[in-house]
C-alpha positions as CSV (number, residue, x, y, z in Angstrom):
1,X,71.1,-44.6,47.7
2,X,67.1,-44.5,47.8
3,X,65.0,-46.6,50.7
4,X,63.9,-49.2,48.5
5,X,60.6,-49.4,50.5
6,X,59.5,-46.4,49.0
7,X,61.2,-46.0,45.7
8,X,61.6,-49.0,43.3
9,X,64.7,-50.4,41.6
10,X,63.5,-48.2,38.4
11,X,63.0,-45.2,40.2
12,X,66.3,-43.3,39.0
13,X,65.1,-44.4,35.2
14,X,61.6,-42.9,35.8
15,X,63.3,-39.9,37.3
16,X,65.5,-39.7,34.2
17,X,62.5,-40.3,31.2
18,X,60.5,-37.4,33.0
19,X,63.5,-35.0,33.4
20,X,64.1,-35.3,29.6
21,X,60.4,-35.0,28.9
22,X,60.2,-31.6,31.3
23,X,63.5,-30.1,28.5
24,X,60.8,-30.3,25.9
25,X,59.1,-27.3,26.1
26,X,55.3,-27.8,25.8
27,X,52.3,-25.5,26.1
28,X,52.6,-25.4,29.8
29,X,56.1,-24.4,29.0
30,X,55.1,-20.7,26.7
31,X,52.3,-20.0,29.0
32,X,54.3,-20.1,32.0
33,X,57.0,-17.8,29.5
34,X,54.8,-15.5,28.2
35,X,53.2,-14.4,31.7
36,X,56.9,-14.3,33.1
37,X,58.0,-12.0,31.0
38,X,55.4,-9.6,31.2
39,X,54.5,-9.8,35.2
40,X,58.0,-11.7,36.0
41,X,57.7,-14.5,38.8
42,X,54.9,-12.9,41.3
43,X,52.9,-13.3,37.8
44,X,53.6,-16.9,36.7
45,X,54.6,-18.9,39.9
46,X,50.7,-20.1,40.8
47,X,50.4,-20.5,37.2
48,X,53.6,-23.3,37.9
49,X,51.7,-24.7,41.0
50,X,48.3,-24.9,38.6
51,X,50.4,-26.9,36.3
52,X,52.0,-28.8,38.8
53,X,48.3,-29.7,40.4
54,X,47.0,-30.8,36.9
55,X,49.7,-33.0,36.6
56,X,48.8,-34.3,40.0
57,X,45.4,-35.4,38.9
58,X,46.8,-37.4,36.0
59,X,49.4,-38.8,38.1
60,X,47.1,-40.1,40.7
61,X,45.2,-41.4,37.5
62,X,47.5,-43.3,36.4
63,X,48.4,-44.6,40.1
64,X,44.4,-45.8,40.9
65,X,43.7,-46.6,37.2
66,X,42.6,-44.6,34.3
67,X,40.8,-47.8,32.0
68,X,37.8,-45.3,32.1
69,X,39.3,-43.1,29.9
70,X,41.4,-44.8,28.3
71,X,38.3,-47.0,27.2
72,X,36.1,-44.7,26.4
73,X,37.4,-42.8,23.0
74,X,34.4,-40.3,23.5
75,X,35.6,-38.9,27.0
76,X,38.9,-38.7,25.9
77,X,38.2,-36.9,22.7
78,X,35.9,-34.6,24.2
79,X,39.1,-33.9,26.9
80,X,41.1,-33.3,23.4
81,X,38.5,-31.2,22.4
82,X,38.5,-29.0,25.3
83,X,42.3,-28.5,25.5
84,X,42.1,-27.5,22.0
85,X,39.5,-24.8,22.5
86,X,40.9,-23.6,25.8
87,X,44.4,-23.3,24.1
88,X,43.1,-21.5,21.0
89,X,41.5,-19.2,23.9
90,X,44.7,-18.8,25.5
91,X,46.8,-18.1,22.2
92,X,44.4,-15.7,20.8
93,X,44.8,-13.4,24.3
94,X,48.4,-13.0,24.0
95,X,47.9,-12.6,20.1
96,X,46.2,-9.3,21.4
97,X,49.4,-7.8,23.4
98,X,50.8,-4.4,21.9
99,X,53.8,-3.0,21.6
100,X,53.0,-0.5,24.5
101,X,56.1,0.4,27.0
102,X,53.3,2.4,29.7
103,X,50.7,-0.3,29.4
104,X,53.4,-2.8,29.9
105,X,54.7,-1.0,32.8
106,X,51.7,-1.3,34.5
107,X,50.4,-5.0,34.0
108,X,54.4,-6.0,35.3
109,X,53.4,-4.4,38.8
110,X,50.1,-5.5,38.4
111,X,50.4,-9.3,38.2
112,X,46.9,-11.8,38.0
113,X,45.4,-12.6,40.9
114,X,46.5,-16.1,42.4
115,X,43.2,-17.5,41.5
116,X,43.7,-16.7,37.6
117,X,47.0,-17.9,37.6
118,X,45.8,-21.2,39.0
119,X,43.2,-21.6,37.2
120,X,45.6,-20.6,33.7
121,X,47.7,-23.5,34.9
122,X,45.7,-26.0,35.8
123,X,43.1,-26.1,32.8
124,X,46.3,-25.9,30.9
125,X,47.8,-29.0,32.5
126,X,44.0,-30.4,32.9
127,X,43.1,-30.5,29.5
128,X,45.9,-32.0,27.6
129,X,45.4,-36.1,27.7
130,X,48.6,-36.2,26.5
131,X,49.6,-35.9,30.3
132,X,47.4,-39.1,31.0
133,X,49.3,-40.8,28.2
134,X,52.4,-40.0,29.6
135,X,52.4,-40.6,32.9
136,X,50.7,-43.5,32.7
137,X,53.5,-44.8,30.2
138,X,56.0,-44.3,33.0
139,X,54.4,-46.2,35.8
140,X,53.5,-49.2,33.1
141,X,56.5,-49.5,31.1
142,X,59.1,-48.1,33.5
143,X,58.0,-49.5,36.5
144,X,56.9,-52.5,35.6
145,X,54.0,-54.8,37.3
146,X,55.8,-55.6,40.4
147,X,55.7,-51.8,42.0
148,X,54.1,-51.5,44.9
149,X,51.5,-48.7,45.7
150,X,54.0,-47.1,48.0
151,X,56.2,-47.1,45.5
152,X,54.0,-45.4,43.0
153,X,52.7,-42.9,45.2
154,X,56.5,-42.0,46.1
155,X,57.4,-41.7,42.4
156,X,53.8,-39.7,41.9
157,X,55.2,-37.2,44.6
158,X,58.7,-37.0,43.0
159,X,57.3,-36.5,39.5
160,X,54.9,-33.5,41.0
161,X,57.4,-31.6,42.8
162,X,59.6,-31.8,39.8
163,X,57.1,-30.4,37.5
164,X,56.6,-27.5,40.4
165,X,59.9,-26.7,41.0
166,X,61.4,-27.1,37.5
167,X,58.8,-24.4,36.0
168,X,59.0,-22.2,39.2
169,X,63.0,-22.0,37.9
170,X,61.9,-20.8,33.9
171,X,60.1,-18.2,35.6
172,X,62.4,-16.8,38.3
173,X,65.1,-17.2,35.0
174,X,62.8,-15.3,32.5
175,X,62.0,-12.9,35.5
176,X,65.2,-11.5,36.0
177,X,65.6,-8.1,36.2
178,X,68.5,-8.0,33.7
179,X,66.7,-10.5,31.2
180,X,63.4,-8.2,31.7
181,X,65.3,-4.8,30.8
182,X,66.7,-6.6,27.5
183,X,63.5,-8.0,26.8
184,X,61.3,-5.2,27.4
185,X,61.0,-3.4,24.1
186,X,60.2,-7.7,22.4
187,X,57.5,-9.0,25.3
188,X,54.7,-8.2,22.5
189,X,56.7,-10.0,19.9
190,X,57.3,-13.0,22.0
191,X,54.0,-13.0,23.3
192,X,52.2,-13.2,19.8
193,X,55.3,-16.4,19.3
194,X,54.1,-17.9,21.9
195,X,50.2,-17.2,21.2
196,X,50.8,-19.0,17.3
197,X,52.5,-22.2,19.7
198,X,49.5,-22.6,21.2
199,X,47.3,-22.2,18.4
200,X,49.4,-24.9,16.1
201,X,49.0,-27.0,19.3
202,X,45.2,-26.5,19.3
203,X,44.9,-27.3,15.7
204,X,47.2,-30.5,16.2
205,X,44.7,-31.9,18.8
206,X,42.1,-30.9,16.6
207,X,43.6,-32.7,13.8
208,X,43.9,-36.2,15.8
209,X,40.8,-36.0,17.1
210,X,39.4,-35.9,13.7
């Protein structure tokens, strides 16, 4: 069903573990919500290709070898750190949105510039070590020892067009015009939602780091 030469016998159960693990929504998962409801896809979908390239870095991590972090508990606290404090950042923005149907008018048909949304989705994707955990549980223990770089690098490509394409879908879903109308007079409501999210998931990297 798969060339074998670039995909190994494990492949469809890697495929299948990081599937499940893109259903649980995450903080890459409000962010991308929160900006696609207010500024629909044109405002969130290079915030999905940011996220997608952060998880491309950790990926390729885990494919060349990430013992320096993963030995060195001060580099990857101060990468927890980080996250935290960018999250807290992020969550105290959209804590700030009001329940204004003009204002709101106006920042849908004005969406960020590419720039902010990649940046908003790669330091999201960036700083959470959780990613480097992850993905380098899946080319270990899935994969096993016998993989080939080939192999990997196939599986690395798979997993980073699956991240792209599966948040790309959330926010063409939550951007819907119908969706959009019913949601309209609730964005500032489930903008502060998500802002608390990513404040509880600051202050639970802060708590492990301590």
């Amino acid at each position: 069903m798969f060339d074998s030469q670039l995909f190994p016998a494990a492949f469809p159960a890697l495929a299948l573990a990081h599937f499940v693990a893109l259903l649980s929504p995450g903080q890459d998962f409000f962010l991308i919500v929160a900006h696609a409801i207010r500024h629909r896809l044109p405002g969130a979908r290079f915030i999905c290709l940011g996220i997608a390239l952060g998880n491309g870095i950790y990926i390729a991590i885990a494919i060349i070898g990430w013992s320096g972090i993963r030995d060195n508990p001060q580099l990857f606290s101060l990468v927890e750190i980080l996250g935290a404090l960018y999250l807290m950042w992020v969550g105290f923005k959209l804590l700030q949105s009001k329940p204004n149907n003009q204002a709101l008018a106006a920042a849908m048909g004005n969406a960020p510039a590419t720039y902010q949304q990649l940046l908003l989705g790669f330091n999201s994707a960036l700083l959470n070590p959780k990613n480097a955990l992850f993905y380098m549980s899946l080319m270990t223990v899935i994969l096993g020892r016998d993989v080939t770089t080939l192999q990997q690098i196939s599986c690395g490509v798979w997993m980073f067009f699956a991240v792209l394409l599966w948040d790309l879908l959330i926010a063409a879903i939550i951007g819907q015009q119908k969706i959009q109308g019913y949601l309209q007079h609730y964005v500032h409501r489930i903008e502060h939602g998500a802002g608390v999210i990513l404040l509880l998931f600051a202050v639970a990297l802060f708590a492990r780091v301590q």
